[in-house]
C-alpha positions as CSV (number, residue, x, y, z in Angstrom):
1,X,266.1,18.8,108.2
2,X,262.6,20.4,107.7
3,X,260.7,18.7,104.8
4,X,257.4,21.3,104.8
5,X,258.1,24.6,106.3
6,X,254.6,25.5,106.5
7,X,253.8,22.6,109.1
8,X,257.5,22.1,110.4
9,X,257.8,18.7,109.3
10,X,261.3,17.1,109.4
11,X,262.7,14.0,108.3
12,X,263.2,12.0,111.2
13,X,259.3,12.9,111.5
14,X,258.5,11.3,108.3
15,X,260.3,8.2,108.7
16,X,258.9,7.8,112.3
17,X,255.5,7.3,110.6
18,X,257.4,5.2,107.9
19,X,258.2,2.6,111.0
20,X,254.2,2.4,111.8
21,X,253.7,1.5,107.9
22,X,252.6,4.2,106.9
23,X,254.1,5.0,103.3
24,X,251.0,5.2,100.4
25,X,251.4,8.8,99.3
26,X,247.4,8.8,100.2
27,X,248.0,8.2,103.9
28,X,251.0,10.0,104.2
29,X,249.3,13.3,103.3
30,X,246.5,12.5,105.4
31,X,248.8,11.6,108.5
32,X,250.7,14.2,108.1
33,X,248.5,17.1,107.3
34,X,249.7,17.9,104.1
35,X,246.1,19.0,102.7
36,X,245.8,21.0,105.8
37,X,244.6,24.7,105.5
38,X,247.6,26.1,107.0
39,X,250.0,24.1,104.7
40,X,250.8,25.6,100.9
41,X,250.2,22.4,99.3
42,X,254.0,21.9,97.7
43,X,254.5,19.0,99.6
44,X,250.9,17.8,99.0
45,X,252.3,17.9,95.3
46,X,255.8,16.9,95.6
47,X,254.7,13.8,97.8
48,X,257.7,11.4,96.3
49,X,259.9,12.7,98.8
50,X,257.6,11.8,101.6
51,X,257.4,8.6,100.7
52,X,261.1,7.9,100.0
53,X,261.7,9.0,103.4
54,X,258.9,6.9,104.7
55,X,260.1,3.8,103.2
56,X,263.4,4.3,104.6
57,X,262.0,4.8,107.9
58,X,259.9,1.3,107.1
59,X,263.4,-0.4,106.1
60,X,264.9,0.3,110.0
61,X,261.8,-1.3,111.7
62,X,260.2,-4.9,111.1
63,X,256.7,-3.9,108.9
64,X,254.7,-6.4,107.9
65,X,251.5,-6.1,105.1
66,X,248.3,-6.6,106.6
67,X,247.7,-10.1,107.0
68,X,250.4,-11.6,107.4
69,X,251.4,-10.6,111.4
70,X,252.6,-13.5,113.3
71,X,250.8,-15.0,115.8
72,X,252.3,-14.7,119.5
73,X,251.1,-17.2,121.8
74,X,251.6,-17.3,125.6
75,X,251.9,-20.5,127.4
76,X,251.2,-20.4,131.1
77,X,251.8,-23.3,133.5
78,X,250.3,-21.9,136.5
């Protein structure tokens, strides 16, 4: 289902940047393009939606805060 008309944004869009981490309102309007000339600004306003959808996008992929990434470590026996 399209979430902005103006930029043909859907859902599944908006949770596919949820899964990167992205889900401020902020950097969800900037990654998305809400502010963007060709866009009415509604969704710029109406952001909450974005970011519901981004957070359930973030809840089917393994996000971690800054900081706290685990550290993968390779041993080789060569």
């Amino acid at each position: 289902m399209y979430v902005c008309i103006c930029l043909a944004i859907t859902e599944a869009q908006v949770k596919d940047v949820g899964r990167t981490g992205t889900v401020a309102p902020s950097a969800l309007i900037d990654v998305l393009g809400l502010k963007d000339r060709n866009c009415c600004g509604r969704c710029a306003r109406q952001v909450d939606r974005f970011v519901t959808l981004a957070w359930e996008g973030a809840g089917e992929a393994e996000v971690r805060p800054i900081g706290t990434a685990r550290l993968q470590t390779q041993t080789s026996f060569a």
